[in-house]
C-alpha positions in Angstrom: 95.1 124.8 51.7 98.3 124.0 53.4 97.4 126.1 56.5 94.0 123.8 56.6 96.4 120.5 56.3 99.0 121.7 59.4 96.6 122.6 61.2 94.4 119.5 60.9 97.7 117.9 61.8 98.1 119.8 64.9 94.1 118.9 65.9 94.3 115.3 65.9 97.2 115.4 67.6 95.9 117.6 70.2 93.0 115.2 70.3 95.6 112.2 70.7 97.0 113.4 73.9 93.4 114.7 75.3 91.7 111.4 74.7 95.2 109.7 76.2 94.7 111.8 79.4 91.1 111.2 79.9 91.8 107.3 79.5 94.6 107.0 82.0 92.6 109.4 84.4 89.7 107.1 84.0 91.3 104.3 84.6 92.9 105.7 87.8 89.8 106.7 89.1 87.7 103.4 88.4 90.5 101.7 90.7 90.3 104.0 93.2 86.7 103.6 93.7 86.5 99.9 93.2 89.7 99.9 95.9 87.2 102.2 98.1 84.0 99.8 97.6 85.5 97.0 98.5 87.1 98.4 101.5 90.5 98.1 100.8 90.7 101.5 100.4 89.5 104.7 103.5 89.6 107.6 100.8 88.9 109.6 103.5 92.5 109.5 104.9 93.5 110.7 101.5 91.9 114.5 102.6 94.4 114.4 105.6 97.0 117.1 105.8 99.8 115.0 106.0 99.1 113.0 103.1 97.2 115.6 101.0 100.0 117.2 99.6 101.5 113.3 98.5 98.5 112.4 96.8 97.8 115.5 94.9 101.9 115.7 93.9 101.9 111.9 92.5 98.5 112.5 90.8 100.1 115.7 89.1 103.3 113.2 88.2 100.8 110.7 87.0 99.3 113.3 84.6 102.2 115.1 83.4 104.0 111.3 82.4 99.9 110.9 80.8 100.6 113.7 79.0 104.4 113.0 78.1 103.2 109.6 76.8 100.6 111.3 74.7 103.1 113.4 73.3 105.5 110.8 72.3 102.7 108.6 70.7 101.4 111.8 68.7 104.9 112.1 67.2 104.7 108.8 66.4 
């Protein structure tokens, strides 16, 4: 029974930070399009060389802090 509690524990938890990810990575990517519909945005410049290597580091940052955050709230 106490195995069934800890690990219960451990599942909404896990769930905590999953759900906390997929919100903050929706929210990224609904800006990014509506940046990109209303033209304020050429996504296409994103798939450069030069920059491709920026944007996919600070979208790995951005997750990793998502998931630090989650971490911190599921501890809470």
């Amino acid at each position: 029974m106490d195995y069934l509690r800890h690990k219960s524990r451990y599942l909404k938890k896990l769930v905590a930070m999953t759900g906390g990810f997929l919100i903050l990575a929706g929210m990224i990517l609904l800006g990014i399009a509506a940046l990109a519909l209303s033209g304020y945005l050429n996504v296409g410049i994103m798939l450069e060389n030069k920059y491709l290597l920026t944007f996919a580091v600070v979208m790995t940052a951005v997750g990793l802090l998502d998931i630090f955050a989650a971490v911190i709230i599921a501890r809470w």
